[in-house]
BAKEMI-416553 format. One record per residue (C-alpha): x, y negated, z negated. Coordinates in pm, whole numbers, plus 50000, padded with zeros to 5 digits. Last residue first. Layout:
BEGIN
XYZ;...
END
This chain:
BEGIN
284799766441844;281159764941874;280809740941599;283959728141485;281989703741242;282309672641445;279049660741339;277609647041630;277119605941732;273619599241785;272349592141444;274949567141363;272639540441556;273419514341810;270689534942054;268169511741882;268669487442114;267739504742398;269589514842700;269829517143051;270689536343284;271019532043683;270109535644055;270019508044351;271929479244207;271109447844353;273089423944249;270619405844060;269599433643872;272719436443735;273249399343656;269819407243465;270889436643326;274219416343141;271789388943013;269459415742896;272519429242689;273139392542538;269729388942444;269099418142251;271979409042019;275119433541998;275729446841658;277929422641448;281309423341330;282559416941699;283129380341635;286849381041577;288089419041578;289609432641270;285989440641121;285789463441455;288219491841237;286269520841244;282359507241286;281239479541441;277529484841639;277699491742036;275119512942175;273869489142420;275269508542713;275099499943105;274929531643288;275929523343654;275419544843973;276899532944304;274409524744546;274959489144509;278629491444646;282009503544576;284479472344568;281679444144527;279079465944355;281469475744113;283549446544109;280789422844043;279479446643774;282769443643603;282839408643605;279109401743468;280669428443151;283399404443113;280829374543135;279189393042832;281769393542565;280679381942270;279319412742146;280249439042429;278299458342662;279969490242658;280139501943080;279279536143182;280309546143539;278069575843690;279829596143989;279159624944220;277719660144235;275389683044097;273349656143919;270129668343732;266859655543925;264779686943872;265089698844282;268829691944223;270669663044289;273939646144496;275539613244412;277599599644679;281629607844747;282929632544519;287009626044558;286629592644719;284519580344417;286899598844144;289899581144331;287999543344298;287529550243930;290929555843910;292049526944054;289529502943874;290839522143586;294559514743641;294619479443704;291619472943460;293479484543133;296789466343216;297799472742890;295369492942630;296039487842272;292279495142249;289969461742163;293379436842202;294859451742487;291409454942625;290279415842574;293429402942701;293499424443042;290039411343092;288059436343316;287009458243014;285549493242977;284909509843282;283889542843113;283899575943319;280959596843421;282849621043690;281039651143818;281849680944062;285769686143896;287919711744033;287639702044419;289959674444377;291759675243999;295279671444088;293919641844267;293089626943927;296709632043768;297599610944076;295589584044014;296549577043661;294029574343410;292639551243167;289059554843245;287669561642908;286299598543004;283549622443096;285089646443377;281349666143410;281869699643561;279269718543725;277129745943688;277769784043865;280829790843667;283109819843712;285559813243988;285629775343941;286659778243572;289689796943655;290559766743883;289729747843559;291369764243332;294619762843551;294159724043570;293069716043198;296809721443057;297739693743268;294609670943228;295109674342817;295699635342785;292359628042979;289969653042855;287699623042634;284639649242658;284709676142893;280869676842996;279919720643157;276759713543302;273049717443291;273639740342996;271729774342915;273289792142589;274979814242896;276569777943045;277739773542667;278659806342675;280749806142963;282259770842848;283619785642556;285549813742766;286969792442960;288609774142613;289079809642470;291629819942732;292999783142748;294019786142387;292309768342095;293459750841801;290949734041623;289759703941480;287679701041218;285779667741067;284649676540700;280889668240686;279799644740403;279119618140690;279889582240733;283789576140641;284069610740763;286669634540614;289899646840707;290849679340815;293159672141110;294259635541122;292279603441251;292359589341605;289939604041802;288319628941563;286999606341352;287129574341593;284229591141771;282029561741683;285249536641885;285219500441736;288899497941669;289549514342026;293129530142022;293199544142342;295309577642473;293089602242253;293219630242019;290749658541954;288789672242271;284489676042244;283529702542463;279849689342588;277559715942748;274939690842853;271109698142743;268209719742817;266499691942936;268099670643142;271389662342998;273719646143262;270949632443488;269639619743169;272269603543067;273679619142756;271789621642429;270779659642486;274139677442367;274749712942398;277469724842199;281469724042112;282859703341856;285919691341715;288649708542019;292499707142009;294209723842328;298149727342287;300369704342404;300119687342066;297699654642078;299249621941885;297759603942210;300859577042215;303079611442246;303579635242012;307159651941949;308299686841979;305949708442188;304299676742316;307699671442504;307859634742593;307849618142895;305269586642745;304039580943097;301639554542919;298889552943218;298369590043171;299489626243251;303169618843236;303929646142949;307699660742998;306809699442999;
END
């Protein structure tokens, strides 16, 4: 199979040569678990069931899952005395994970960065649907092709994507990403069509719809004002938006003028305000102290 799955269209055969996401065809997984530091919707409280993929189709210097994102198999932390695993794992034992996470008590089955395995995710998936009575979270960067999303109608209940730069400049430069906004503005737009407005339970955990993060940025705040626009503009107020101060340089940020820093508590209240301005009906936010090491997991192979 010639992989087209993302924005890149590298056509090659991942059983021969890797692509721009270094992924085999195969499935690769770091972590699997329930995970409480999602939004709250997401997590509630007995947690998300997060499956944690290896590989990615960015190249974010700052990224805090750069460990498993973008470095090789077995290699260490820069941060953490815990090897970082990553395992191969067939589609048989893939469903099967996420019937014991939904067993161990999840809110939801989250598929963490799932974009460059959407092929092999498909027949899982629709195998998925038979079994399991909780939904599934699509939790990804946003760099995705609309037509590998429509693939997806009816499989996927939840999508919590990243929208992570309007400025073409700014995301070829942060994650090697061309025309960054083009295609996730698209995508994002397919996800909306495909689940239409956010639906609840009686406990106020999401069975259906959409949540768009957005990385505030040091430096970069008008971007982030731009984004919102857009959103409200192009999908309206009622659309759910978690705006994340989470941001601290780690990986290879150094290489990025000005973004050595953490972000400063008055540039992310400058970004709420212009979101409060616009009128957003429902949303996140977060603190500062969220820009912590604490909250990313081991990726240990837990649950693999």
């Amino acid at each position: 199979m010639l992989c087209t799955a993302c924005p890149f269209e590298c056509g090659v055969d991942r059983k021969v040569k890797l692509g721009v996401c270094r992924a085999p065809e195969q499935f690769e997984i770091s972590l699997a678990q329930l995970h409480l530091w999602e939004e709250p919707p997401i997590s509630g409280t007995r947690g998300s069931g997060t499956i944690f993929f290896s590989h990615c189709n960015l190249r974010c210097r700052f990224c805090q899952n750069y460990e498993i994102s973008q470095v090789g198999l077995g290699t260490r932390s820069e941060t953490s005395d815990v090897s970082v695993m990553s395992r191969a794992v067939t589609p048989e034992r893939l469903l099967a994970i996420t019937l014991e996470l939904e067993q161990q008590g999840a809110h939801n089955i989250n598929l963490v960065s799932p974009t460059h395995y959407s092929d092999q995710l498909i027949p899982v998936l629709e195998a998925a649907r038979k079994r399991l009575r909780i939904p599934v979270v699509w939790n990804s960067n946003g760099y995705e092709k609309t037509e590998t999303l429509a693939r997806l109608d009816g499989l996927v209940q939840v999508y919590l994507p990243d929208l992570k730069y309007h400025s073409d400049e700014l995301a070829r430069a942060c994650s090697s990403a061309p025309d960054y906004f083009r295609f996730a503005s698209a995508a994002i737009t397919e996800m909306k069509r495909q689940v239409g407005r956010n639906r609840y339970d009686e406990h106020g955990i999401i069975e259906s719809g959409l949540i768009i993060r957005h990385l505030v940025l040091p430096g970069h705040t008008d971007d982030s004002k731009q984004i919102l626009t857009w959103i409200h503009d192009d999908l309206g107020p009622r659309t759910s938006v978690s705006l994340m101060a989470q941001y601290y340089p780690v990986h290879r940020a150094t290489e990025l003028p000005g973004m050595n820093r953490r972000l400063s508590v008055e540039e992310y209240e400058d970004v709420r305000r212009r979101s409060d301005e616009l009128g957003f009906e429902e949303g996140f936010a977060q603190e500062p102290s969220s820009a912590s090491r604490e909250y990313t997991p081991d990726f240990d192979g837990r649950g693999i």
